[in-house]
C-alpha positions as CSV (number, residue, x, y, z in Angstrom):
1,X,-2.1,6.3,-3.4
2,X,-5.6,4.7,-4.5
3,X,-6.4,4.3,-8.4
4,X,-9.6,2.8,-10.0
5,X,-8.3,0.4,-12.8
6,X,-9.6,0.2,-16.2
7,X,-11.7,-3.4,-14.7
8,X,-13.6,-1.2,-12.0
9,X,-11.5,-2.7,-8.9
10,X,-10.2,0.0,-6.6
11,X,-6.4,-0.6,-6.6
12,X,-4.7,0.5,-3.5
13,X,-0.8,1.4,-4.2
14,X,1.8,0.1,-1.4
15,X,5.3,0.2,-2.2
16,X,8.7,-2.3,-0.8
17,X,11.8,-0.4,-1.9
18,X,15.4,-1.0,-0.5
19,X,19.0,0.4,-1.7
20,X,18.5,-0.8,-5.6
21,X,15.5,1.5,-5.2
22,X,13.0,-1.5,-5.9
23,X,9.2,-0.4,-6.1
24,X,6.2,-2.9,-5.1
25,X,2.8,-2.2,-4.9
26,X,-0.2,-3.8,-3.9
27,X,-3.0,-3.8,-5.8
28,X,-6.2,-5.1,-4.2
29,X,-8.3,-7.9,-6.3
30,X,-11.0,-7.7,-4.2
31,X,-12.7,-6.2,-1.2
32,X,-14.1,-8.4,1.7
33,X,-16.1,-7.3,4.7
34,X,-15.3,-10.1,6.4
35,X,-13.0,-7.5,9.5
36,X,-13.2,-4.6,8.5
37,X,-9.1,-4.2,9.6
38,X,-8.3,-7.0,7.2
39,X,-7.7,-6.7,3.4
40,X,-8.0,-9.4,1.3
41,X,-6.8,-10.8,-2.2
42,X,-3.9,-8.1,-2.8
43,X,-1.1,-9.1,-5.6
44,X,2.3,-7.4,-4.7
45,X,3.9,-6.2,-7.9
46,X,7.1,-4.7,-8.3
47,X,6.6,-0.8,-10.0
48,X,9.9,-1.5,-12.3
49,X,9.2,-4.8,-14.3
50,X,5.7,-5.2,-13.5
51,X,6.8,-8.9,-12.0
52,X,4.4,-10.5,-9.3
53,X,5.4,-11.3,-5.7
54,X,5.0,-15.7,-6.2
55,X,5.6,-17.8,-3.4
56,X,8.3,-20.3,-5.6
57,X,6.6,-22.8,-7.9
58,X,3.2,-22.5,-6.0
59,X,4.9,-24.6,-3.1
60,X,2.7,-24.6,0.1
61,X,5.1,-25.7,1.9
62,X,6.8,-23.9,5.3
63,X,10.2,-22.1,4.7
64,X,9.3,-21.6,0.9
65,X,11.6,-18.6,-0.4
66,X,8.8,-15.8,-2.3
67,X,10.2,-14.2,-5.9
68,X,9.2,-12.2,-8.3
69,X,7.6,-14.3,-11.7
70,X,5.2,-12.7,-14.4
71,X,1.2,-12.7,-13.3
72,X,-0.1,-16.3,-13.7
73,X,-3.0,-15.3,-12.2
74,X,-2.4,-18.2,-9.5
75,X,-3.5,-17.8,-5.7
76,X,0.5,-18.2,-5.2
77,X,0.2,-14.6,-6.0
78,X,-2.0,-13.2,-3.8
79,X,-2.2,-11.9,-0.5
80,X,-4.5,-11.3,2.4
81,X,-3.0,-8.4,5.0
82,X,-4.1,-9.4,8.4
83,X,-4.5,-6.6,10.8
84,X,-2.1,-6.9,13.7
85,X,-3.5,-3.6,15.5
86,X,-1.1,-0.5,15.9
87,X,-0.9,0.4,12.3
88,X,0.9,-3.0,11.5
89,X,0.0,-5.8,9.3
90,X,1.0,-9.6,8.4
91,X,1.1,-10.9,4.8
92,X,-0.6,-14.2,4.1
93,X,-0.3,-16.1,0.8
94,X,-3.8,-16.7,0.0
95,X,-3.0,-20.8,-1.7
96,X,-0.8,-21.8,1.7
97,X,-2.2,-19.8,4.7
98,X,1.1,-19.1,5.6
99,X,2.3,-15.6,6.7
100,X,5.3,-13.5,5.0
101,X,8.2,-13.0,7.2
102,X,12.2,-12.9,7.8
103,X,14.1,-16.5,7.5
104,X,15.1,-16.3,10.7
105,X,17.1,-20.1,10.4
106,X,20.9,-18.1,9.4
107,X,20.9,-16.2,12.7
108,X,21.0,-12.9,11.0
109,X,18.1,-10.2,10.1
110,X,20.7,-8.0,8.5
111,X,20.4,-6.2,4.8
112,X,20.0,-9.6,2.3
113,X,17.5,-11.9,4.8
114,X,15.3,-13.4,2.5
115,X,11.8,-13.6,2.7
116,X,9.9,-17.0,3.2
117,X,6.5,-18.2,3.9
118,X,6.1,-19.8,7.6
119,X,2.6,-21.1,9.2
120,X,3.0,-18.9,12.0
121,X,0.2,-16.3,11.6
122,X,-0.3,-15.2,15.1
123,X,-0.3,-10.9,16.0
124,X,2.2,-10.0,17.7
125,X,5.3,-12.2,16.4
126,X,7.1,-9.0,15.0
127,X,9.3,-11.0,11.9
128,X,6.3,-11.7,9.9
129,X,4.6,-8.3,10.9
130,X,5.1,-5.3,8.3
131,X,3.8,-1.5,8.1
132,X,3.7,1.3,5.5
133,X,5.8,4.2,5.9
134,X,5.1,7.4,2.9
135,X,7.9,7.4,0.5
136,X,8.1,11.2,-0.8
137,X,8.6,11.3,-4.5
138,X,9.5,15.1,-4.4
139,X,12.7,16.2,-4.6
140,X,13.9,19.6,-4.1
141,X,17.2,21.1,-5.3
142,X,19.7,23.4,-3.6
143,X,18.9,25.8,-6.5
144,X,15.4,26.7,-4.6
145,X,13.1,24.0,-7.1
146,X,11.6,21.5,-6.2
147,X,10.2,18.5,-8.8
148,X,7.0,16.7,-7.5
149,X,6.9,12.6,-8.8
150,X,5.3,10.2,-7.4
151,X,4.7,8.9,-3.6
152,X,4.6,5.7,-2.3
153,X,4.2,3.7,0.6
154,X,7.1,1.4,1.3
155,X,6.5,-1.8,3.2
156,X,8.6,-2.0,6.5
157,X,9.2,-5.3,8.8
158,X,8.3,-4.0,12.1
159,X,11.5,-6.6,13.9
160,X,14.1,-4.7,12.0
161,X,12.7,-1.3,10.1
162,X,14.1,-2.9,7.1
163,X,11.9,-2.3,3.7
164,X,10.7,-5.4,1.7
165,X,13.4,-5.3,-1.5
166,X,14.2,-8.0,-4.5
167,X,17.7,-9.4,-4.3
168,X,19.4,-7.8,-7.7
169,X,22.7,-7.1,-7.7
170,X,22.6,-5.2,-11.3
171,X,20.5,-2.8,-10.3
172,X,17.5,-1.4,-12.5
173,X,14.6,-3.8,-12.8
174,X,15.1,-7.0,-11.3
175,X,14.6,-10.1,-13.5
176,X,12.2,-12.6,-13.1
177,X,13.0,-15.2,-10.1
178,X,15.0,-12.5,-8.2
179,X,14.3,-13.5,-4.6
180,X,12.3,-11.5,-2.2
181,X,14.4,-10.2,0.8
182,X,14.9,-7.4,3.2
183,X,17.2,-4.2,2.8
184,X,17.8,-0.8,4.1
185,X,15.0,1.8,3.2
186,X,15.6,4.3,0.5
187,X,14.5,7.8,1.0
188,X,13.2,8.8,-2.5
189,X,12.1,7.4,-5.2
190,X,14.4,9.5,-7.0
191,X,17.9,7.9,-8.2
């Protein structure tokens, strides 16, 4: 979905969402023509609580766990997506030039495999590659109705089809610090 925002900048609308139906979106800064395939300074929000994707405390270090914190307006909080070819994409935090991906270090990639910043950039390594996938927000009803909201695109990790989701166990909009992570993708955006 693409939106001009009320400060001129085209805003381009890509959605994470998992089982607690969390929404992000990114929301390009600013264009670059540097490869045409690449997008630069994107801020991932989430849709519900308007909290910003932040790699923790601005830390530049490998392994650093990403959360959700209110806009600082810090380069923690943006993103360049670096074409990988094939429709996917990796996630680089703009202040570390490190890449988004799965914690591999538990031994798992199930539902609940948080999301950390690691050097590796390369194409090709599929845990820190991601790609959009539509997310219908129409929902039709046995009654012969349907009701037309809003679609999104959800962000997917190409290793294990699971969506980019914020760990919160109460459901609803997930606080402030809630930890970036993956889950399985919802199919709606409709509870």
């Amino acid at each position: 979905m693409l939106s001009l925002s009320t400060d001129g900048l085209l805003r381009r609308h890509l959605v994470g969402l998992a089982a607690s139906i969390v929404v992000f979106s990114l929301a390009a800064v600013q264009t670059s023509t540097a490869n045409a395939a690449d997008r630069y300074r994107y801020e991932i929000s989430n849709a519900f609580s308007g909290l910003k994707a932040d790699v923790i405390w601005g830390s530049t270090s490998a392994y650093q766990g990403i959360f959700l914190w209110p806009n600082n307006t810090s380069a923690s909080q943006e993103f360049d997506l670096l074409d990988s070819g094939g429709g996917y994409f990796r996630i680089r935090a703009r202040h570390s030039g490190h890449c988004l991906m799965l914690d591999w270090r538990g031994g798992s990639d199930s539902n609940g495999t948080r999301v950390i910043q690691y050097p590796h950039c390369a194409a090709g390594y599929a845990p820190a590659e991601w790609y959009t996938k539509t997310l219908s927000g129409t929902r039709c009803f046995p009654e012969g109705y349907c009701q037309t909201g809003a679609d999104y695109q959800i962000l997917v990790n190409r290793w294990t089809s699971r969506c980019l989701d914020a760990d919160n166990s109460r459901g609803g909009a997930p606080p402030a610090q809630a930890v970036l992570q993956q889950g399985d993708c919802v199919t709606s955006t409709r509870a």
